[in-house]
KOLKE-519901 format. One record per atom (N, C-alpha, C): residue number from 1; residue in three letters; atom name; z negated, x, y negated. Coordinates in nm, 2 decimals, always signed. Example, Ala and Ser with C-alpha at 12.3 -4.5 7.8 and 13.67 -1.06 7.14 Angstrom:
% KOLKE-519901
REC donu marlo baro     pz     px     py
REC    1   ALA    N  -0.78  +1.32  +0.57
REC    1   ALA   CA  -0.78  +1.23  +0.45
REC    1   ALA    C  -0.78  +1.32  +0.33
REC    2   SER    N  -0.71  +1.28  +0.22
REC    2   SER   CA  -0.71  +1.37  +0.11
REC    2   SER    C  -0.79  +1.29  +0.00
% end
This chain:
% KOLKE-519901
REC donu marlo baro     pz     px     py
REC    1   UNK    N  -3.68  +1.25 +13.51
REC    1   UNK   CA  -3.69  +1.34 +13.62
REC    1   UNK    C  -3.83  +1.40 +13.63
REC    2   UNK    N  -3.89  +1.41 +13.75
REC    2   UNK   CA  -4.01  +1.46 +13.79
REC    2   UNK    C  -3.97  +1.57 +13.84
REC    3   UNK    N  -4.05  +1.67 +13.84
REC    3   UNK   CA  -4.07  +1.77 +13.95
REC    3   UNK    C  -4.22  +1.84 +13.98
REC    4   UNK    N  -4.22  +1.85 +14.09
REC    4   UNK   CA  -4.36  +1.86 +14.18
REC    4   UNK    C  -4.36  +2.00 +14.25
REC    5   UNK    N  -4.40  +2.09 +14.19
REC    5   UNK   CA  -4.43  +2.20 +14.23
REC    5   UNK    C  -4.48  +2.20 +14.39
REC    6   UNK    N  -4.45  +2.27 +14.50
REC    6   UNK   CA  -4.49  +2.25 +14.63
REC    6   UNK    C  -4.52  +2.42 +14.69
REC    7   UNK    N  -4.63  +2.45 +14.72
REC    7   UNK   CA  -4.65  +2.54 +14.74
REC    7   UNK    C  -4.70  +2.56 +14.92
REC    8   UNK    N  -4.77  +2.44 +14.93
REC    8   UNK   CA  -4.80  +2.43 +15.09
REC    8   UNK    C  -4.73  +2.33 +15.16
REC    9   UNK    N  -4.71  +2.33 +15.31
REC    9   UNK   CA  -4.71  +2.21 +15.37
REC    9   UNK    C  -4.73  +2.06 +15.33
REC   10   UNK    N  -4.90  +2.10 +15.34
REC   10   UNK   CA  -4.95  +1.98 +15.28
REC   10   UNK    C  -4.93  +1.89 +15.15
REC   11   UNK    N  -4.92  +1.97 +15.04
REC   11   UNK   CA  -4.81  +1.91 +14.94
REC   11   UNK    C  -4.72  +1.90 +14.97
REC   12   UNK    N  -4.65  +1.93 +15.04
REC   12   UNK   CA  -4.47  +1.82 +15.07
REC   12   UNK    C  -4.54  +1.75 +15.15
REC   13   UNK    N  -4.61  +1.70 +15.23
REC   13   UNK   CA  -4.64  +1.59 +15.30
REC   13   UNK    C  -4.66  +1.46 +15.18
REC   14   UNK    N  -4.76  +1.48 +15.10
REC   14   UNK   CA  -4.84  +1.39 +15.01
REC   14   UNK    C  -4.66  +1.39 +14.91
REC   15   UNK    N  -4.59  +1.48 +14.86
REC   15   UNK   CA  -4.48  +1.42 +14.78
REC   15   UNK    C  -4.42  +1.33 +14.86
REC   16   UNK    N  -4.35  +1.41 +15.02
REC   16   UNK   CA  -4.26  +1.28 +15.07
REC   16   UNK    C  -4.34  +1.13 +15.09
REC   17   UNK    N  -4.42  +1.15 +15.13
REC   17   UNK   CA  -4.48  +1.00 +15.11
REC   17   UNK    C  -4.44  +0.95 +14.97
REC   18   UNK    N  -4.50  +1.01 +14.87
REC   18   UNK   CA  -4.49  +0.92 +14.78
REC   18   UNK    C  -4.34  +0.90 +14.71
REC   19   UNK    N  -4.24  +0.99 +14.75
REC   19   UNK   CA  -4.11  +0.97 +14.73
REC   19   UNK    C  -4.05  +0.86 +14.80
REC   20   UNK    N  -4.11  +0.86 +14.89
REC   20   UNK   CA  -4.08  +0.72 +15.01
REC   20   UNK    C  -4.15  +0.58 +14.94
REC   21   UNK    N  -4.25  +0.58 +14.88
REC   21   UNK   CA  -4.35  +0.44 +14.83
REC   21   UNK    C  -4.26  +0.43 +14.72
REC   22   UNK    N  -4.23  +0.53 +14.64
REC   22   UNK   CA  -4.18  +0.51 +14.51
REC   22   UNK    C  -4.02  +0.39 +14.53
REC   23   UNK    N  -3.95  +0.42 +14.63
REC   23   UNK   CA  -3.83  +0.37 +14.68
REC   23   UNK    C  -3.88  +0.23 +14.77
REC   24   UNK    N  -4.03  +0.18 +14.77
REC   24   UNK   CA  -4.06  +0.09 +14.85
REC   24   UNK    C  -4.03  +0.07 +14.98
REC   25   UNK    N  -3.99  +0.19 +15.03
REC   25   UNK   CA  -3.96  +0.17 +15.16
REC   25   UNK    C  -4.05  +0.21 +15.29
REC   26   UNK    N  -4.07  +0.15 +15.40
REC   26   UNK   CA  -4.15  +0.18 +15.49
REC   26   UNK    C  -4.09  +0.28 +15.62
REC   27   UNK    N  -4.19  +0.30 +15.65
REC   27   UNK   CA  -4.14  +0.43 +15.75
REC   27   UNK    C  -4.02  +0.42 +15.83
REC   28   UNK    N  -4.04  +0.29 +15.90
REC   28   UNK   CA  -3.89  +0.21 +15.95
REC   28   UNK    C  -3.80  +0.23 +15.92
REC   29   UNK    N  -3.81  +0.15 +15.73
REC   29   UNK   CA  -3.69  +0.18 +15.69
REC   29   UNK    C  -3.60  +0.31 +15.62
REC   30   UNK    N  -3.69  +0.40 +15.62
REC   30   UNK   CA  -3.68  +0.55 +15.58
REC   30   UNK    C  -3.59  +0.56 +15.73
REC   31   UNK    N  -3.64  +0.54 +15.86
REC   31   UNK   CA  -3.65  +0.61 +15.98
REC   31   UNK    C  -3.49  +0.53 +15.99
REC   32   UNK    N  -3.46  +0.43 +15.90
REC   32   UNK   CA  -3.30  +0.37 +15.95
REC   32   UNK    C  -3.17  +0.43 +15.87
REC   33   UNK    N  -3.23  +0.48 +15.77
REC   33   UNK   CA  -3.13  +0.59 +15.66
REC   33   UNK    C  -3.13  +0.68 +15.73
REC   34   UNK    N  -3.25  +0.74 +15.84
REC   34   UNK   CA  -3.19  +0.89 +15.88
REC   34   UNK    C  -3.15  +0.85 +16.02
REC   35   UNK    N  -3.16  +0.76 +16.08
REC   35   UNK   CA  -3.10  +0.73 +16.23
REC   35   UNK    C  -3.17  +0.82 +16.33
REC   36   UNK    N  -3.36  +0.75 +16.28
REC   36   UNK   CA  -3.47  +0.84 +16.36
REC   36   UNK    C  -3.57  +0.73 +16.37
REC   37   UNK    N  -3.63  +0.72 +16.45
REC   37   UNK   CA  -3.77  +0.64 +16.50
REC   37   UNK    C  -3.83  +0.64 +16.39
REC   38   UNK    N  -3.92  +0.56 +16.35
REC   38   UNK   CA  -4.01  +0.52 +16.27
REC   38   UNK    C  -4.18  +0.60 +16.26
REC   39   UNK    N  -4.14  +0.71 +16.44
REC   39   UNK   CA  -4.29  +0.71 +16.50
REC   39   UNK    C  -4.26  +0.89 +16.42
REC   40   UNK    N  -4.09  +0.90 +16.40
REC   40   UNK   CA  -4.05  +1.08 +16.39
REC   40   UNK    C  -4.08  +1.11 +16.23
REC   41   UNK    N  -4.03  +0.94 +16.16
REC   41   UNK   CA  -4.10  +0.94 +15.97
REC   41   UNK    C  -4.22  +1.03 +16.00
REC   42   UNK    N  -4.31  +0.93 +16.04
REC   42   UNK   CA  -4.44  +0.94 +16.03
REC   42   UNK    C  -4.45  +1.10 +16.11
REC   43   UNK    N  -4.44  +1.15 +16.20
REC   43   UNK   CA  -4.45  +1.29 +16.22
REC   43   UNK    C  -4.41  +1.35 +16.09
REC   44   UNK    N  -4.31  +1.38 +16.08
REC   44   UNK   CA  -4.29  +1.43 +15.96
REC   44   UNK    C  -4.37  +1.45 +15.81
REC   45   UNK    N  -4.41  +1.32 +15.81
REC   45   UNK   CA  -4.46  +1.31 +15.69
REC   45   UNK    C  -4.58  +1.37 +15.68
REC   46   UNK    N  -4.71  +1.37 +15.81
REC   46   UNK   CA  -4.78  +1.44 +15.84
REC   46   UNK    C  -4.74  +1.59 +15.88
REC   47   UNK    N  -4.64  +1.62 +15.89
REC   47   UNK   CA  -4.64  +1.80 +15.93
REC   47   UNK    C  -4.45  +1.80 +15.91
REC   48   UNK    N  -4.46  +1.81 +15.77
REC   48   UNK   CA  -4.34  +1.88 +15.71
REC   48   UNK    C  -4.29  +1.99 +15.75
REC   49   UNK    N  -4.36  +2.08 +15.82
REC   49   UNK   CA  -4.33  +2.24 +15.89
REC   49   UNK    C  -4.28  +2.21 +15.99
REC   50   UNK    N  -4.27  +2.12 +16.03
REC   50   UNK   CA  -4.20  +2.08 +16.20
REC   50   UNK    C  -4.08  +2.05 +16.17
REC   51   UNK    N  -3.98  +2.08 +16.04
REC   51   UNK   CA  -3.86  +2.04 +16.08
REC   51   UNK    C  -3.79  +2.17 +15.99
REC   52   UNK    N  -3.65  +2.12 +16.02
REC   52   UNK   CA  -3.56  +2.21 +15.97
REC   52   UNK    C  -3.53  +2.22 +15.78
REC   53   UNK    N  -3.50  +2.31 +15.78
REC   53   UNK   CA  -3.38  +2.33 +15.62
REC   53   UNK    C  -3.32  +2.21 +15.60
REC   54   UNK    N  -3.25  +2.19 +15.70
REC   54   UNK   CA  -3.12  +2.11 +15.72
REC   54   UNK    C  -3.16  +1.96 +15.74
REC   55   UNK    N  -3.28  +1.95 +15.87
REC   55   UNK   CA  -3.33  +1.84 +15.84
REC   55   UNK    C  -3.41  +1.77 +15.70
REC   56   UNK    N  -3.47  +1.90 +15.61
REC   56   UNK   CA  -3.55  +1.83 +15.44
REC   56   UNK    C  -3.48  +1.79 +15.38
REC   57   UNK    N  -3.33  +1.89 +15.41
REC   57   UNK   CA  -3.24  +1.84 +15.30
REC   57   UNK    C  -3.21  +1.72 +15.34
REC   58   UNK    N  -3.16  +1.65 +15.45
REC   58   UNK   CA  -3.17  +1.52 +15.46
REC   58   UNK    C  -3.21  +1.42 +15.44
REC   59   UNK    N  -3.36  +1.47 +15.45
REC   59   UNK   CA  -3.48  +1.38 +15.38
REC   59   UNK    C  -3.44  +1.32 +15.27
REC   60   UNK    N  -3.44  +1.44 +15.20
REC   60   UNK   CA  -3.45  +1.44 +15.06
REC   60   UNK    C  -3.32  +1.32 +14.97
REC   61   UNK    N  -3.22  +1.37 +15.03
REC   61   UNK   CA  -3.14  +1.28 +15.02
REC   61   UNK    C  -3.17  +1.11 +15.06
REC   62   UNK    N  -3.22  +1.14 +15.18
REC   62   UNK   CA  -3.21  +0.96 +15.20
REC   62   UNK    C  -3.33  +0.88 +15.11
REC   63   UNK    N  -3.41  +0.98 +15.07
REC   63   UNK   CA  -3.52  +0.97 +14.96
REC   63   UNK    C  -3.43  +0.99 +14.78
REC   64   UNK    N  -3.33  +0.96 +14.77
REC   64   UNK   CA  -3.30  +0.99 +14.67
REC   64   UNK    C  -3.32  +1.10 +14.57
REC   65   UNK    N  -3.37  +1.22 +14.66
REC   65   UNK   CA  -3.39  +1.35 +14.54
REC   65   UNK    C  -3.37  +1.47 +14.59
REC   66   UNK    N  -3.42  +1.56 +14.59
REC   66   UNK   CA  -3.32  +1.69 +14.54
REC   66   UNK    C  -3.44  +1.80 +14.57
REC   67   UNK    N  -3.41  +1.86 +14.63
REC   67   UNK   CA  -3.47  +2.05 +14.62
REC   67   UNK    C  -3.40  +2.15 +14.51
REC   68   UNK    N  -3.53  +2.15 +14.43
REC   68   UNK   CA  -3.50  +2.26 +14.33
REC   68   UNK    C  -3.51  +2.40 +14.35
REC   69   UNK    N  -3.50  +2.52 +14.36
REC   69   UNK   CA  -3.58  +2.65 +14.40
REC   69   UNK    C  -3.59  +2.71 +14.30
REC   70   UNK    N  -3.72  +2.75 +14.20
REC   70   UNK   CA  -3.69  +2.85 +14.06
REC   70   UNK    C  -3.81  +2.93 +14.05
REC   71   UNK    N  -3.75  +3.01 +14.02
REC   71   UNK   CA  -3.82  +3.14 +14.01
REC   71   UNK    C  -3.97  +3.12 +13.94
REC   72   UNK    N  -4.07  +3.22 +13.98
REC   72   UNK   CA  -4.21  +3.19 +13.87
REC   72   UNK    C  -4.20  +3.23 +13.73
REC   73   UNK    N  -4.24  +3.25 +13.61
REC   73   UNK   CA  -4.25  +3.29 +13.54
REC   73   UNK    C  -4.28  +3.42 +13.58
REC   74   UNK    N  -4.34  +3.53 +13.44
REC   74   UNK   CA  -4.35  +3.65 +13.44
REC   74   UNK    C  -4.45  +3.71 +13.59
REC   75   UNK    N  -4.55  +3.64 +13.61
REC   75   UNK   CA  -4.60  +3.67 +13.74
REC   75   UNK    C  -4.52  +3.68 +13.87
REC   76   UNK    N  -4.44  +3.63 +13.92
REC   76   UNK   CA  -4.31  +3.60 +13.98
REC   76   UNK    C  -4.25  +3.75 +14.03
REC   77   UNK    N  -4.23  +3.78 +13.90
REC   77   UNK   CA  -4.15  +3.91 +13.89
REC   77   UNK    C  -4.22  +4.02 +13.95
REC   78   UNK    N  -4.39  +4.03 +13.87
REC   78   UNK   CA  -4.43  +4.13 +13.90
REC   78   UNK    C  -4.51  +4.12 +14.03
REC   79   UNK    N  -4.48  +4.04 +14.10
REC   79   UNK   CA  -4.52  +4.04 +14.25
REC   79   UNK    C  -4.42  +4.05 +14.35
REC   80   UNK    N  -4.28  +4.03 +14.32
REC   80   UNK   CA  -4.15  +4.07 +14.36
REC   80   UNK    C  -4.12  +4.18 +14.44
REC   81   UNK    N  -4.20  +4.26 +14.39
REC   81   UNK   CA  -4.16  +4.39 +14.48
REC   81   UNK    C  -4.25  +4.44 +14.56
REC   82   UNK    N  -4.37  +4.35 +14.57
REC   82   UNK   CA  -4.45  +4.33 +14.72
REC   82   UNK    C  -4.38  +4.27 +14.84
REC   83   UNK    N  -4.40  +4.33 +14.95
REC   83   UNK   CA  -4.33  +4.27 +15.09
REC   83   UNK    C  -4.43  +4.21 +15.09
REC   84   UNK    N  -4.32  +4.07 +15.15
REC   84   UNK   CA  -4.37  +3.94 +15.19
REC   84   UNK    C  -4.48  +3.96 +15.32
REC   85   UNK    N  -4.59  +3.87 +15.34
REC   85   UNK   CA  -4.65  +3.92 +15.45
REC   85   UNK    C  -4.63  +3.83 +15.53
REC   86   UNK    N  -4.61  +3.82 +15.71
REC   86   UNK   CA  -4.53  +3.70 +15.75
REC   86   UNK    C  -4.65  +3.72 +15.88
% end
């Protein structure tokens, strides 16, 4: 098992891709597991912020893997009780 720490967009762009090569499969055929265009992969893959919760988790699935969410280490904590800035 791997895991790939993702902190921006852009890093989940560069993982799902390579989650997708790793399974040899082309955008097409990614785009026929999720019953989506071939042209909406490729959106995606370039701008992972343009979809849903519900749609990654999908992804991720038809990509054979999984969202982890875990906490940071001790830094983590002590930044915790900073409000998020949005």
């Amino acid at each position: 098992m791997h895991e790939f720490p993702i902190q921006t967009a852009q890093q989940l762009s560069i993982h799902l891709r390579s989650l997708r090569r790793r399974l040899a499969l082309t955008q097409a055929e990614l785009g026929t597991r999720l019953g989506v265009a071939q042209a909406r992969v490729g959106k995606i893959e370039r701008n992972p912020g343009s979809i849903s919760v519900e749609q990654l988790l999908q992804l991720l699935t038809a990509l054979e893997s999984e969202l982890l969410v875990r906490a940071k280490a001790t830094k983590a904590r002590a930044t915790a009780t900073r409000k998020p800035v949005w």
